[in-house]
C-alpha positions in Angstrom: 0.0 0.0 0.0 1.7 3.3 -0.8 1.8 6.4 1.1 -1.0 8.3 -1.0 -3.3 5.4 -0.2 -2.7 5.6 3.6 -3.1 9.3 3.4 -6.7 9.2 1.8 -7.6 6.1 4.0 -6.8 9.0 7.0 -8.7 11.3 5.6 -11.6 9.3 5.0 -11.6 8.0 8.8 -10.9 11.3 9.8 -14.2 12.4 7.8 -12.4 14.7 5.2 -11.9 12.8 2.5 -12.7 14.1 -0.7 -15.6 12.1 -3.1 -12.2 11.1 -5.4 -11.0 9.8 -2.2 -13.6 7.8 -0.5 -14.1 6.1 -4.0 -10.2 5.6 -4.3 -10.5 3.9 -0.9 -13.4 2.0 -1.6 -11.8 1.0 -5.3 -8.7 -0.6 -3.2 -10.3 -2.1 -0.7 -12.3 -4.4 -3.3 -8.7 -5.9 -4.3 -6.8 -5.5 -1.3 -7.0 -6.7 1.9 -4.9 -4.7 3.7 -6.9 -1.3 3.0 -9.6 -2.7 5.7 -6.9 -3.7 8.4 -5.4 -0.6 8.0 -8.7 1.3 7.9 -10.0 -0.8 10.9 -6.8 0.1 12.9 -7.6 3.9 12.7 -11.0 3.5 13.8 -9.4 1.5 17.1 -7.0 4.5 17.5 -10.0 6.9 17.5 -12.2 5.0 19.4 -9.3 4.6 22.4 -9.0 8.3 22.2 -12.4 9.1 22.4 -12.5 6.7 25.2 -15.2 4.5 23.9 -14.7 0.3 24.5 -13.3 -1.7 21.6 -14.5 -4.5 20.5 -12.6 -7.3 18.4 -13.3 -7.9 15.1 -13.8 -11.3 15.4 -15.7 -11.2 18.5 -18.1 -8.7 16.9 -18.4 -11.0 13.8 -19.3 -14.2 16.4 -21.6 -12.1 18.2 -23.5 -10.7 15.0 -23.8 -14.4 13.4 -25.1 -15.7 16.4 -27.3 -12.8 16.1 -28.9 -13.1 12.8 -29.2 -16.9 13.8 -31.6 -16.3 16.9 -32.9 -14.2 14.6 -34.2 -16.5 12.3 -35.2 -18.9 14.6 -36.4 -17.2 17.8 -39.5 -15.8 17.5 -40.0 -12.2 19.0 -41.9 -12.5 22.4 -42.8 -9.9 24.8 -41.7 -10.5 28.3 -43.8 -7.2 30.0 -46.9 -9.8 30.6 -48.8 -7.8 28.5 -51.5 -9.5 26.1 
């Protein structure tokens, strides 16, 4: 990944990327998997310093395919009592 890359990959986490660059971004990221890590990695660095609670990747992954599993298999119920 070259420099120009990272740069617009910052700005687009940074919310000041320009159209060309969010498409550039989104262009590379089809072919390469390394613009996701590296975009993943600055959303962890902003999170941290905005002091919000990370969450793995993987872990959220596990968590949302158990989710769409319960999903559509569990039907809703309401558990106020109320008929």
């Amino acid at each position: 990944m070259n420099e120009t890359l990272r740069n617009s990959i910052s700005a687009l986490v940074d919310q000041e990327a320009s159209e060309f660059e969010a498409r550039k971004v989104l262009n590379a990221s089809k072919s390469r998997s390394e613009v996701f890590g590296y975009w993943a990695k600055f959303h962890a660095v902003g999170s941290a310093m905005r002091g919000e609670q990370l969450v793995d990747g993987s872990l959220l992954d596990r968590i949302n395919a158990t989710l769409d599993g319960q999903a559509a298999t569990a039907p809703i119920s309401d558990s106020s009592g109320v008929k």
